[in-house]
GUTIFI-198564 format. One record per atom (N, C-alpha, C, O): residue in one letter; x, y, z. Coordinates in steps of 0.02 Angstrom, whole numbers, plus 32768, in hexadecimal, padded with zeros to 4 digits. Layout:
REM GUTIFI-198564
AXYZ/...
REM end
This chain:
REM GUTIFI-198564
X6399D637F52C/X6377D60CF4FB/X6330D5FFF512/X6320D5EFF54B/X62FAD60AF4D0/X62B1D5F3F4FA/X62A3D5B4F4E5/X629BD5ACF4A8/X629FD582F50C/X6287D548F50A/X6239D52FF4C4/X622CD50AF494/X6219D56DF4F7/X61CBD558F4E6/X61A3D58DF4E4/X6196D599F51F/X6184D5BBF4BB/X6150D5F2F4CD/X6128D5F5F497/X6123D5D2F465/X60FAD645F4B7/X60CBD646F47B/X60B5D68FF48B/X60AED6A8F4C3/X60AAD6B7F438/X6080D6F8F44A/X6052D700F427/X6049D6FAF3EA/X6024D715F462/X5FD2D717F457/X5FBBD766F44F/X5FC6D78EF47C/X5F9DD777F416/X5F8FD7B8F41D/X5F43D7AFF42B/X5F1ED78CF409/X5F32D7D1F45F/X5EDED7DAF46B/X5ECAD81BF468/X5EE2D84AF487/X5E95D81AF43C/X5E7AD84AF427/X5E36D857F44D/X5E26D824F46B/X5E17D879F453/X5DE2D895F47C/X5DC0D8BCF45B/X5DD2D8F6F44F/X5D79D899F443/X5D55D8E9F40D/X5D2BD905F43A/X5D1DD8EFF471/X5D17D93BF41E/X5CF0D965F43A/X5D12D9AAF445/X5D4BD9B1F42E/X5CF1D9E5F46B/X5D12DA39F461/X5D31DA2BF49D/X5D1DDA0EF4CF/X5D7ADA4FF488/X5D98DA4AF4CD/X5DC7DA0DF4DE/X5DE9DA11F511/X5DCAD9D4F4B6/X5DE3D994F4C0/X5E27D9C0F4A2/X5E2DD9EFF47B/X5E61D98FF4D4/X5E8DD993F4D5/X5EBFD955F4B4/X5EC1D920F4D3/X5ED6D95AF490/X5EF9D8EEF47F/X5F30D8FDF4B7/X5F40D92EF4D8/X5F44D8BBF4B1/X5F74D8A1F4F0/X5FAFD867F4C5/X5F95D836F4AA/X5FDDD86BF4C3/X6006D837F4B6/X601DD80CF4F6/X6036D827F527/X6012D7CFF4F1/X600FD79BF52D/X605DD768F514/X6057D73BF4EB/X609AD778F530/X60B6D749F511/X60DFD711F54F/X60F7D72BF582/X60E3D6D5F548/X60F2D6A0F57A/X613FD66CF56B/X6167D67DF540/X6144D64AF582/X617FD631F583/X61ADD60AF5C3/X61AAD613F600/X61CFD5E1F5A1/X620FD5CEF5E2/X6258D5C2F5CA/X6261D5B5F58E/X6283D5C7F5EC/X62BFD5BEF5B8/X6301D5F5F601/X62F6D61DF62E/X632DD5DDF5EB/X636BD5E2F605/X6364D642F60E/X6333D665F602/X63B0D65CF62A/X63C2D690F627/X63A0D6B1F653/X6386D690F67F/X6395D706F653/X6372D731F686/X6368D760F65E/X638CD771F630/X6322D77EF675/X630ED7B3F651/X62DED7B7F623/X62D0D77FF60D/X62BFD7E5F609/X627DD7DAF5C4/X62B0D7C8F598/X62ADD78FF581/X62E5D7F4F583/X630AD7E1F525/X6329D7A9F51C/X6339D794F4E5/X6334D789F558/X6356D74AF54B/X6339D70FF55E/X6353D6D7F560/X62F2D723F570/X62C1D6F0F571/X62B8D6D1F5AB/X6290D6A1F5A9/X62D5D6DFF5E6/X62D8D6C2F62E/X6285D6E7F63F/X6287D722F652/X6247D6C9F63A/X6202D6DAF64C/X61D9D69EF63A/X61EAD672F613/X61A3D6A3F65C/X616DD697F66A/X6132D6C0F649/X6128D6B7F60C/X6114D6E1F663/X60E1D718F62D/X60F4D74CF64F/X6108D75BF687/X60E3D76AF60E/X60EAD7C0F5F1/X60A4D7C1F5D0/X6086D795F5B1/X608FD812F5E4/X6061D831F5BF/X6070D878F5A7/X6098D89FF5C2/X6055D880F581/X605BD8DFF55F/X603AD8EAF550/X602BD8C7F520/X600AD91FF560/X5FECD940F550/X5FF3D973F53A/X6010D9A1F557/X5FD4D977F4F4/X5FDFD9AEF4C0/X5FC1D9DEF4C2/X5FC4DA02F490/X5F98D9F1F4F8/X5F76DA31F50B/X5FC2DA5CF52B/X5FD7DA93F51A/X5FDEDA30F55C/X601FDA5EF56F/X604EDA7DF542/X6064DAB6F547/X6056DA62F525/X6089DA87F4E8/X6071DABCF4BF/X608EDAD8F491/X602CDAC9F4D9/X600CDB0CF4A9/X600DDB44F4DB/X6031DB3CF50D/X5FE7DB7FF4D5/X5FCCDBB8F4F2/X5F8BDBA0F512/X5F5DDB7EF4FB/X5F94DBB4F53F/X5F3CDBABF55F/X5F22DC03F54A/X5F33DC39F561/X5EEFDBECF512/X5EC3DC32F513/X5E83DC44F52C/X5E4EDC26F534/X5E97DC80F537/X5E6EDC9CF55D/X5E50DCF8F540/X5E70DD13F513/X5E2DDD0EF552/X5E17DD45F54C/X5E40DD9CF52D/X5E2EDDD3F51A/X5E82DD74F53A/X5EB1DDADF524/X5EE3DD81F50B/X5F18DD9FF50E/X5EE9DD50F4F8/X5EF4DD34F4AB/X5ED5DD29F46E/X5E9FDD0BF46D/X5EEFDD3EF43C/X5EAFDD43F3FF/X5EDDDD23F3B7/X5F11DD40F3A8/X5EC6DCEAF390/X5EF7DCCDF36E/X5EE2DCDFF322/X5EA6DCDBF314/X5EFCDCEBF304/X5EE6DCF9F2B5/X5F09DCCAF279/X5F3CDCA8F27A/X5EE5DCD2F252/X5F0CDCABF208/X5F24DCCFF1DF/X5EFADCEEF1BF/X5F55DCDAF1D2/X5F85DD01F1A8/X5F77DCF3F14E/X5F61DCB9F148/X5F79DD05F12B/X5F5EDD10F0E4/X5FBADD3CF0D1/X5FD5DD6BF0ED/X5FD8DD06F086/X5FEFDD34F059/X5FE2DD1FF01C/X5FE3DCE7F003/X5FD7DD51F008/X5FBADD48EFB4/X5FF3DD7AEF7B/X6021DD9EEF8F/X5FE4DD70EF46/X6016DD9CEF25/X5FECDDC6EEFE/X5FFCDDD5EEC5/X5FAFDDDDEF1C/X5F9DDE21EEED/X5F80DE32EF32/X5F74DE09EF5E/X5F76DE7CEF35/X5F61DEB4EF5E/X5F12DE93EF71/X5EEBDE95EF42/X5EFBDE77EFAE/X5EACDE6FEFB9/X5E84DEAFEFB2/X5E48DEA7EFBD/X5E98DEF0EFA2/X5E6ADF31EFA3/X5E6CDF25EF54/X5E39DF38EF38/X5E86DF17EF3E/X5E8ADF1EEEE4/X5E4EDEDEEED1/X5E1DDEE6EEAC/X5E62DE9FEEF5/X5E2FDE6AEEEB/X5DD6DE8BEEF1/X5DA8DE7BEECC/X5DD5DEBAEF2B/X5D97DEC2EF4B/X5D87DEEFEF0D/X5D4EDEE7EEF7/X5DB2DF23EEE9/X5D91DF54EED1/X5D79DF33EE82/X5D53DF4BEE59/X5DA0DEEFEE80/X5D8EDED0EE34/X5D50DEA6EE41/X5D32DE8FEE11/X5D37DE99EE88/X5D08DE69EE9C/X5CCADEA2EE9A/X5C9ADE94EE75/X5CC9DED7EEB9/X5CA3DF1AEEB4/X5C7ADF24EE59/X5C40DF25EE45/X5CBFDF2AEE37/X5CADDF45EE04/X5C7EDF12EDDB/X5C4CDF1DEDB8/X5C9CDEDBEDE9/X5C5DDE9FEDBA/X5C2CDE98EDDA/X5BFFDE7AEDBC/X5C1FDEABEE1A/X5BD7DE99EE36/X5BBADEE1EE23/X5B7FDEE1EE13/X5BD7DF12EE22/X5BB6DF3BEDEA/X5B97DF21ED9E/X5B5DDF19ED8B/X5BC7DF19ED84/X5BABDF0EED47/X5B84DEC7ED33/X5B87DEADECFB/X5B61DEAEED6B/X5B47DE5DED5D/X5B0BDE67ED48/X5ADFDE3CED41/X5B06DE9FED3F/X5AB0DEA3ED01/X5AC1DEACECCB/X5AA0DE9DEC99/X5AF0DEC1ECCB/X5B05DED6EC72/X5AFDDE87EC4D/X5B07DE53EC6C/X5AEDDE88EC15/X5AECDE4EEBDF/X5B23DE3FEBC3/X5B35DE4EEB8A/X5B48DE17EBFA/X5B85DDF3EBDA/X5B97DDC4EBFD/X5B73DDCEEC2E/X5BC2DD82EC0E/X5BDBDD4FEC2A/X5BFADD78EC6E/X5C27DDA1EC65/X5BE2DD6BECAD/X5C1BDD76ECD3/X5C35DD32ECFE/X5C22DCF8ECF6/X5C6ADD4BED30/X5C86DD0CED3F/X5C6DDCFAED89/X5C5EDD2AEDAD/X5C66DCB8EDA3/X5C4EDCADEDE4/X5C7BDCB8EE16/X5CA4DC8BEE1F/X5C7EDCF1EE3D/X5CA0DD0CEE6B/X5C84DCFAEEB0/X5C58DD20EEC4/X5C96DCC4EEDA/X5C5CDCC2EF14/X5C8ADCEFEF5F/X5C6CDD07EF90/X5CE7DCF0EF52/X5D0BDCFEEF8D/X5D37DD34EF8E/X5D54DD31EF58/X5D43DD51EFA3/X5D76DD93EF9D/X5DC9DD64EF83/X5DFBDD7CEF67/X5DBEDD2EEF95/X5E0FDD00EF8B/X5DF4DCD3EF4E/X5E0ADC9AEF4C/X5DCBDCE5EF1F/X5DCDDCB3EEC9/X5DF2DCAFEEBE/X5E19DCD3EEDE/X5E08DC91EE98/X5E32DC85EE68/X5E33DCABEE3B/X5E65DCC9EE27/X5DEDDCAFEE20/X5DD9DCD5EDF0/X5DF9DD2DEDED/X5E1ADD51EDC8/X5DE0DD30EE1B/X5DF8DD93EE35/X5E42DD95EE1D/X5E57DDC1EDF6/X5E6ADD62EE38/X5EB2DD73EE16/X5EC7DD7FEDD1/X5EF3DDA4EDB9/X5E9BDD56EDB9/X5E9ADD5EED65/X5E7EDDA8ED55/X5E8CDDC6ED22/X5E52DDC2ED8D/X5E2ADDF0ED3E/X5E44DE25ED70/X5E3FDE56ED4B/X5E57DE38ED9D/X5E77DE7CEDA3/X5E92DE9DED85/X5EBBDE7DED65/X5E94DEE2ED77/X5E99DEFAED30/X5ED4DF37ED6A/X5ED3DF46EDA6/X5EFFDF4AED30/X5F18DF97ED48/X5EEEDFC4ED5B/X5EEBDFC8ED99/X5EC0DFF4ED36/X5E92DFFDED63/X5E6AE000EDB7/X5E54E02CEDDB/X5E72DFA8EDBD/X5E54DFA5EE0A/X5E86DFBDEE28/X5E7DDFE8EE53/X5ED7DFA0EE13/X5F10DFC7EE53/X5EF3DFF9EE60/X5ED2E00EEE90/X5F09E012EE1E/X5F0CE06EEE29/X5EC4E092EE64/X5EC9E0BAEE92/X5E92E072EE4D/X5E55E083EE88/X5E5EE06FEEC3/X5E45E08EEEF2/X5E91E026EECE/X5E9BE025EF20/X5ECDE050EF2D/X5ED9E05EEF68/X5EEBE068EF02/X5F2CE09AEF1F/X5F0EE0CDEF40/X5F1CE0DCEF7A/X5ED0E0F8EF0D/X5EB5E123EF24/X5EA3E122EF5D/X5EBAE14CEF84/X5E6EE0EDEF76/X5E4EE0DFEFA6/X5E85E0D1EFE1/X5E74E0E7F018/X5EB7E0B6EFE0/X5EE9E0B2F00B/X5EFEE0FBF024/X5F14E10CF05B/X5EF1E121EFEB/X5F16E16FEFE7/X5EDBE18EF02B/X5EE0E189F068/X5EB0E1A8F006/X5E63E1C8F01D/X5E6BE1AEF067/X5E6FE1DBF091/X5E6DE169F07F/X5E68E158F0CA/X5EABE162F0E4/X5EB2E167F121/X5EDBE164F0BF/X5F19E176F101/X5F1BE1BAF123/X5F2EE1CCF15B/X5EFEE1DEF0E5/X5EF0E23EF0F5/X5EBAE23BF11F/X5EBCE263F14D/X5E8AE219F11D/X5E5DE235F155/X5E67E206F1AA/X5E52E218F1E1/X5E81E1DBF19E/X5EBCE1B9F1DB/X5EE3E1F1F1EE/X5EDDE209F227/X5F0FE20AF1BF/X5F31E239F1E9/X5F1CE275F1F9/X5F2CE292F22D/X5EFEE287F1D6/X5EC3E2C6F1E6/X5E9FE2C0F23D/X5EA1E2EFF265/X5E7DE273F24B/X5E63E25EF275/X5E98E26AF2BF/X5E83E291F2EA/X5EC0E256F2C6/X5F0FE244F2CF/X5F1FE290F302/X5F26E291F33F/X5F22E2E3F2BD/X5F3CE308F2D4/X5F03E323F300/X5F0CE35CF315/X5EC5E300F314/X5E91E321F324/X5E96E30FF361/X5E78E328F391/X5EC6E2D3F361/X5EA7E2ABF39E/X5E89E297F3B1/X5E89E295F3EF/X5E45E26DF37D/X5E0FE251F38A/X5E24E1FFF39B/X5E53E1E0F382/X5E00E1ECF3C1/X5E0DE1AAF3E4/X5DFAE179F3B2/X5DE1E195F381/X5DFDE14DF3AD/X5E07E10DF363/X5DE0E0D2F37C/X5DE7E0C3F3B8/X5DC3E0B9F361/X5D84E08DF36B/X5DBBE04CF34F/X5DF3E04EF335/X5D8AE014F362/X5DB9DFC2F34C/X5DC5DFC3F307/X5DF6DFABF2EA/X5D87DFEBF2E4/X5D7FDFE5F291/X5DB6E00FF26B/X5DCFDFFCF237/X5DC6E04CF28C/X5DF5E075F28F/X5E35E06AF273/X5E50E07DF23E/X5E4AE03FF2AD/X5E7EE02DF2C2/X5E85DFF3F285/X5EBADFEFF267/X5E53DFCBF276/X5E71DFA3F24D/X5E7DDFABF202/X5E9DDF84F1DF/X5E50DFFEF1E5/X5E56E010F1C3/X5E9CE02FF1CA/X5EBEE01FF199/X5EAFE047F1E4/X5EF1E077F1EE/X5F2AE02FF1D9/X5F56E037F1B0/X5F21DFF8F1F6/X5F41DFBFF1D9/X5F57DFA0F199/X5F92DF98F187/X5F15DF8CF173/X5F04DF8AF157/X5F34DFB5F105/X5F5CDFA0F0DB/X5F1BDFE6F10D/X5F20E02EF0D9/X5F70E025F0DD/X5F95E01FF0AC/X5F87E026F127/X5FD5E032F105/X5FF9DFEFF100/X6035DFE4F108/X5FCEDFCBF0F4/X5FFDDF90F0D4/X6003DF91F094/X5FE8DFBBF070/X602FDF58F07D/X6018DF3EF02E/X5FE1DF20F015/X5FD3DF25EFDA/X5FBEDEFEF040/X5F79DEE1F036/X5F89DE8DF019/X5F5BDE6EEFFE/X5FC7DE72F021/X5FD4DE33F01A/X5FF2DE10F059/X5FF6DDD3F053/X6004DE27F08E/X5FF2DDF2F0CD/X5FB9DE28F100/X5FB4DE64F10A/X5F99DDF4F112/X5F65DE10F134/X5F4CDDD7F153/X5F4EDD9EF13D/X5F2DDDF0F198/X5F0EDDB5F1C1/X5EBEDDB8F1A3/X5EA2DDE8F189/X5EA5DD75F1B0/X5E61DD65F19F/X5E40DD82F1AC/X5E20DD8BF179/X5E23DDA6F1DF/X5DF8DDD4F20B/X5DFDDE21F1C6/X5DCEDE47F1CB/X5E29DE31F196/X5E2EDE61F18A/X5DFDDE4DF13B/X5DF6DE7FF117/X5DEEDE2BF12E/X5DD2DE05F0F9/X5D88DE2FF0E4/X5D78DE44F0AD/X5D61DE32F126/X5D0EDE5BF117/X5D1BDEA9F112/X5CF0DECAF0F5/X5D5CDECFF12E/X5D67DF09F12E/X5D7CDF05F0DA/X5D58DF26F0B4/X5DB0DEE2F0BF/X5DC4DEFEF08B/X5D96DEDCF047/X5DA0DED9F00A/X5D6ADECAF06D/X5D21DEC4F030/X5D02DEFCF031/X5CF0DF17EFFD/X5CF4DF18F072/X5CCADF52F062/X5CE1DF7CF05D/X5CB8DFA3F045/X5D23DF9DF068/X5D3BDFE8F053/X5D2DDFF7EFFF/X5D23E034EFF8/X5D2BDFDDEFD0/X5D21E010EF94/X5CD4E014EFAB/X5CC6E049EF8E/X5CA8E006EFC3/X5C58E023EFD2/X5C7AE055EFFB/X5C8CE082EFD5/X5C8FE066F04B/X5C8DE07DF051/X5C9AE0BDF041/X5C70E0EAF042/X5CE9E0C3F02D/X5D11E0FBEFFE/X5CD6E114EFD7/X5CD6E151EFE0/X5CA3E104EFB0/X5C7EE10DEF75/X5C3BE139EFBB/X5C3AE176EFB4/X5C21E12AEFDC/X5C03E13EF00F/X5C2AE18FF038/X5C05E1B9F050/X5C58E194F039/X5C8DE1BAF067/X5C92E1E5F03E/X5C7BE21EF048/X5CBEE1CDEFF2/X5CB6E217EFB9/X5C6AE236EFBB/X5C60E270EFCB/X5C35E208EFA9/X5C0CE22CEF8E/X5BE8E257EFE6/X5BD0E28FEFE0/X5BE8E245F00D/X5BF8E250F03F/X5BFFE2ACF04D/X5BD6E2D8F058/X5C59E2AAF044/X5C7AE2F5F032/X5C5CE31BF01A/X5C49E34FF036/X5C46E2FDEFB1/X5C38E32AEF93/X5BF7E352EF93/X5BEBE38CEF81/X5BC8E31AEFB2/X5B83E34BEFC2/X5B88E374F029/X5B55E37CF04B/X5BC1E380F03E/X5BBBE399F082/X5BD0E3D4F061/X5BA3E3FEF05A/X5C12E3E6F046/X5C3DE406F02B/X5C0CE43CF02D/X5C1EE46BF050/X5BCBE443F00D/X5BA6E494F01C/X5B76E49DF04C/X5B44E4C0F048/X5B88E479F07D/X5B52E494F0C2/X5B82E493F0F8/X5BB6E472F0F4/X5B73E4B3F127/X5B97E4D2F170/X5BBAE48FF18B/X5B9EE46AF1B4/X5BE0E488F17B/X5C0FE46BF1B3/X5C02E452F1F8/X5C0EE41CF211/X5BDBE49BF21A/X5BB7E487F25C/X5B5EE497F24B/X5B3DE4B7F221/X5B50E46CF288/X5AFAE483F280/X5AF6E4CAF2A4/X5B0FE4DAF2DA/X5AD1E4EEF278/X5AB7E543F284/X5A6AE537F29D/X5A3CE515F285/X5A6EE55EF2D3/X5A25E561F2F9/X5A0EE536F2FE/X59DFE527F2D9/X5A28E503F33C/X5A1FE4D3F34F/X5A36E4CFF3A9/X5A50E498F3B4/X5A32E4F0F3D8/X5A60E4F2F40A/X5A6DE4A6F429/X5AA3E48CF438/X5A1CE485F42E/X5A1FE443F461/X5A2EE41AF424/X5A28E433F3EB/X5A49E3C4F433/X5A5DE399F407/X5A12E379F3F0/X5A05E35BF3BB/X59E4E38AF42B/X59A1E370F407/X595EE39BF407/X5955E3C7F431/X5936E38FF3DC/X5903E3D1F3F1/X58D2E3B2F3B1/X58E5E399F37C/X588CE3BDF3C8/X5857E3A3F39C/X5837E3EDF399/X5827E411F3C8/X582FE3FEF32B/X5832E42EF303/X5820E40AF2BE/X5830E3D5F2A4/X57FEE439F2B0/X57DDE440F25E/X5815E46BF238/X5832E4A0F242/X5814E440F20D/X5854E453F1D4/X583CE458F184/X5821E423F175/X583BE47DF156/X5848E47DF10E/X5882E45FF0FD/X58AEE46FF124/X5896E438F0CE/X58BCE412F0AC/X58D2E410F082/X58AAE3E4F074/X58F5E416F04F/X590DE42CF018/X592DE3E5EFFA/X5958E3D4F022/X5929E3B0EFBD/X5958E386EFBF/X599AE389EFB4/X59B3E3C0EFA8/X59C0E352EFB5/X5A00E370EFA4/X5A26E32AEF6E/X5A40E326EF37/X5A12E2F6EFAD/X5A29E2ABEF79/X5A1DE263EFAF/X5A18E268EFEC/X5A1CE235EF94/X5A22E1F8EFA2/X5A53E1D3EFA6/X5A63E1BBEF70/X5A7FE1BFEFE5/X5A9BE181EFDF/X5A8FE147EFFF/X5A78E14DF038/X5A98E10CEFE7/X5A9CE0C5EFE7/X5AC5E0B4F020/X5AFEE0CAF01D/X5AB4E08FF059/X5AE4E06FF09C/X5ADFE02DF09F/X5AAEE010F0B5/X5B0DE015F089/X5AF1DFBCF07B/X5B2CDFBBF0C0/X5B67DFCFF0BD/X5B00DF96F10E/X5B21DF7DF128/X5B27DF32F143/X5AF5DF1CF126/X5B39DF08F15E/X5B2EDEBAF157/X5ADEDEA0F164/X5AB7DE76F14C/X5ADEDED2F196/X5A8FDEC7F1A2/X5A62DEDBF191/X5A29DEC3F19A/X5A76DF1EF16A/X5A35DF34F159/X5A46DF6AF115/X5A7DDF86F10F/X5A0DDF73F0E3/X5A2FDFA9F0C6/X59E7DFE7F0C8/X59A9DFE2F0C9/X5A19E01DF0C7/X59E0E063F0D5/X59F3E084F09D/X5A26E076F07F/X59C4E0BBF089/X59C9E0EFF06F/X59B3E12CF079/X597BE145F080/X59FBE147F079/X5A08E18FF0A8/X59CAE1C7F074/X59CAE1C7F037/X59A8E1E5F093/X5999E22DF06B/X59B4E267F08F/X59A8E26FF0CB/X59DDE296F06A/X5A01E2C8F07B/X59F6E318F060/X5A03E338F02E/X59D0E326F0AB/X5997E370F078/X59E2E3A9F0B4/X5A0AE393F0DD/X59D4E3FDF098/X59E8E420F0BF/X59A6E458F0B6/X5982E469F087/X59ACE467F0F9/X5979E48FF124/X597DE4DDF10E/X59A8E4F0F0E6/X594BE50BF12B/X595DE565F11B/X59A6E57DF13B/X59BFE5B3F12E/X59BFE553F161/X5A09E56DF196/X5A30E542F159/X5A69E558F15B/X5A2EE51EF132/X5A63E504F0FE/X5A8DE4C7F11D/X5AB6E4A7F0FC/X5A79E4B8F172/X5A72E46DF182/X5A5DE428F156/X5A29E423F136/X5A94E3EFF15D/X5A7FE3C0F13F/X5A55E3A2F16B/X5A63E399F1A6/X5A10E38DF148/X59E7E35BF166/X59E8E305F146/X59E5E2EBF10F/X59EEE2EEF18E/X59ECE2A4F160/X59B0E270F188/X59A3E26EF1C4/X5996E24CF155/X5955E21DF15D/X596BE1ECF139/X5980E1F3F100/X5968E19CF165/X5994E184F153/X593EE142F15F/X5913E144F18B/X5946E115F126/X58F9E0D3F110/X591AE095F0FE/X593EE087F0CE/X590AE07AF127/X5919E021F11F/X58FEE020F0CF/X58C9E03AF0BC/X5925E002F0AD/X5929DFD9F06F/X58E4DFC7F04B/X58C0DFD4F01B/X58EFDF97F092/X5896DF5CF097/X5859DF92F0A1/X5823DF82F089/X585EDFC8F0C0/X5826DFD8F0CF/X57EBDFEAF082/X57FFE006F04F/X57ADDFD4F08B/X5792DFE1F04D/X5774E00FF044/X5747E00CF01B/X5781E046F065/X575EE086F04E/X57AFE0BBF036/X57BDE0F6F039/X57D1E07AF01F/X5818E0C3F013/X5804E0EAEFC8/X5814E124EFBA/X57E6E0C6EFA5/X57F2E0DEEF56/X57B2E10DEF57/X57ABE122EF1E/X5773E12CEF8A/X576FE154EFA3/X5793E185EFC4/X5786E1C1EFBF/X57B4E175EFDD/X57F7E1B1EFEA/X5808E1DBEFB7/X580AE218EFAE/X581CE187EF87/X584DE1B2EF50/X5827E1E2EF22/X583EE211EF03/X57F2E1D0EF23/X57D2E1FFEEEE/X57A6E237EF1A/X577DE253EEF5/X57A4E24BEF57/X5791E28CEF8E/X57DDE2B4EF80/X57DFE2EEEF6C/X5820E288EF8F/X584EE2B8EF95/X5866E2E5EF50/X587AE31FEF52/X585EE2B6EF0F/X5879E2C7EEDD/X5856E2F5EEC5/X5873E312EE98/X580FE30FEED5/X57FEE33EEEA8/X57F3E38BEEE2/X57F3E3C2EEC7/X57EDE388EF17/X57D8E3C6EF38/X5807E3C8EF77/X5820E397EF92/X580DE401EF88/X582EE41DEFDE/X57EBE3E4EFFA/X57BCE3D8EFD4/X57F0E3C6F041/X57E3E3B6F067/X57DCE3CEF0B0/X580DE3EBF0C9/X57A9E3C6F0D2/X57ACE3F2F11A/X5778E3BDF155/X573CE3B0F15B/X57B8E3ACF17B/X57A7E371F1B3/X57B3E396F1F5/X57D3E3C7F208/X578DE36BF20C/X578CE385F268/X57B6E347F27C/X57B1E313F25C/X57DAE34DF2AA/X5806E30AF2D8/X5833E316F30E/X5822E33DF33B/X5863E2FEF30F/X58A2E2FFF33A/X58C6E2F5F320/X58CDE2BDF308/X58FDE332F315/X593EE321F302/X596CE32CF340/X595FE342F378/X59ACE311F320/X59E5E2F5F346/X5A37E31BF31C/X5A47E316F2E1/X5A55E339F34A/X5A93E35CF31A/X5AC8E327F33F/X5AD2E31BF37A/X5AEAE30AF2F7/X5B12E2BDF2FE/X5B53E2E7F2B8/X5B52E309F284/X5B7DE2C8F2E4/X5BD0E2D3F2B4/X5BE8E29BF288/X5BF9E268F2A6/X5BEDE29BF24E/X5C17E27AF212/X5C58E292F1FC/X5C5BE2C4F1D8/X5C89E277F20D/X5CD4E28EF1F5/X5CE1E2DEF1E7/X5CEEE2FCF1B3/X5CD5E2F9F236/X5CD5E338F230/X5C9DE380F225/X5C9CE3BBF234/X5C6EE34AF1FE/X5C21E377F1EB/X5BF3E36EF211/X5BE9E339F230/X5BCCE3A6F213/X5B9AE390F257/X5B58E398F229/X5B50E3CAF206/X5B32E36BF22C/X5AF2E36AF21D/X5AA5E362F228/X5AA5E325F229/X5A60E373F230/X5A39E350F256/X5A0CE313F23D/X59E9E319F20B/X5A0EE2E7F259/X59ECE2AFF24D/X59B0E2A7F25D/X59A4E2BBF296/X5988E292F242/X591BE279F257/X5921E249F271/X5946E21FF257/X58FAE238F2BD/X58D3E217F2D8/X58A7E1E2F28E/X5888E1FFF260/X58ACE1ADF291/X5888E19EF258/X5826E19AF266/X5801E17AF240/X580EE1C1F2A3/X57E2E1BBF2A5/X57B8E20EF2A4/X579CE227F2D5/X57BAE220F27D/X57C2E260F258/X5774E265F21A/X5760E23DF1F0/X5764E28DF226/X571DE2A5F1F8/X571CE2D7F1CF/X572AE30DF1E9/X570AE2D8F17D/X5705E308F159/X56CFE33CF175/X569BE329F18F/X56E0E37BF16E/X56B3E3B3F180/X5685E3C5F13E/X565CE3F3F140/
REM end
């Protein structure tokens, strides 16, 4: 029986504060449960994990529609937000909104996109190429359902329909030049080149966005020259590359993309 007590929870702010339950008393019997004490403390730091460097804790997410289907309906309206019509204020990959307007359609495009990356995973796989963190979480990712997922997977499955859209178009302009670089022995070597264009793509990455120009050479090598966004002499570019072959002196560099080997410009490079 306890006579007389009291419990005090003290709290402690600041990073790192730990609370403490302080509890006191007097009273008959033996033992904490039957109240035979004086003070007791607990500290609620003990009853957890002490983390450290090779513990890593995440927040678990379930939702009841596919997050690759959300991203590809979040994609498609930030496409169309010039068009002249009402759209809706989308600020998070988890709206509310997105649940409503996912259309059949978006599945079917994350299916694809689920499709397209498991083949080149396993493609990767029979090669035996070693797997990067991003990799790995794509390989995750793809073969799930896309309705539990940890938080951390949230910026990946925003940007896969860019990327997928980057990767096809990617394929379809390598698809007619060499596979490997021809007449090229060293990985680097400063040479005057003719240019031929071929196409432009768009790299929007968090930090920065570029735009690739993608010429192939007299060996039928892809060349790539790749211009910050911001820079203000690009729309000079665009209108040097779009109308004539081009012929620069520089340093190139022979660098591999999912199998294709291509050479890349030094961006400090001079028209001849």
């Amino acid at each position: 029986m306890i006579n007389s007590g009291s419990i005090t929870n003290n709290i402690t702010t600041g990073y790192g504060a730990t609370p403490t339950i302080s509890i006191s008393g007097s009273g008959g019997g033996g033992g904490f449960l039957s109240g035979g004490f004086s003070a007791q403390s607990i500290n609620l730091g003990n009853l957890e994990f002490e983390f450290n460097d090779d513990v890593k804790k995440y927040e678990v997410y379930e939702i009841s529609q596919d997050l690759l289907a959300l991203s590809v309906c979040w994609e498609r309206y930030r496409k169309s937000r010039d068009e002249y019509k009402p759209h809706p204020t989308i600020t998070k990959l988890l709206d509310s909104e997105l649940f409503r307007l996912v259309s059949e359609d978006d599945i079917a495009q994350a299916n694809v996109i689920r499709d397209y990356y498991s083949k080149k995973i396993m493609v990767l796989k029979l090669k035996n190429e070693g797997f990067t963190s991003f990799r790995e979480d794509l390989n995750t990712f793809i073969h799930s359902d896309g309705k539990m997922f940890r938080e951390n997977m949230m910026p990946l499955a925003y940007r896969l329909p860019e990327f997928y859209e980057y990767d096809v178009e990617f394929e379809k302009m390598s698809f007619d030049y060499n596979r490997e670089v021809k007449r090229m022995d060293q990985p680097y070597m400063v040479d005057t080149k003719q240019l031929t264009f071929v196409k432009q793509l768009l790299v929007n990455k968090k930090r920065y966005k570029r735009k690739e120009y993608w010429f192939s050479d007299r060996s039928n090598n892809l060349v790539n020259i790749d211009i910050d966004t911001s820079n203000p002499l690009i729309s000079l570019m665009d209108m040097v590359v779009n109308k004539n072959d081009i012929t620069i002196n520089g340093r190139f560099k022979k660098c591999t993309r999912d199998g294709n080997e291509f050479i890349k410009v030094n961006n400090k490079f001079t028209f001849v």
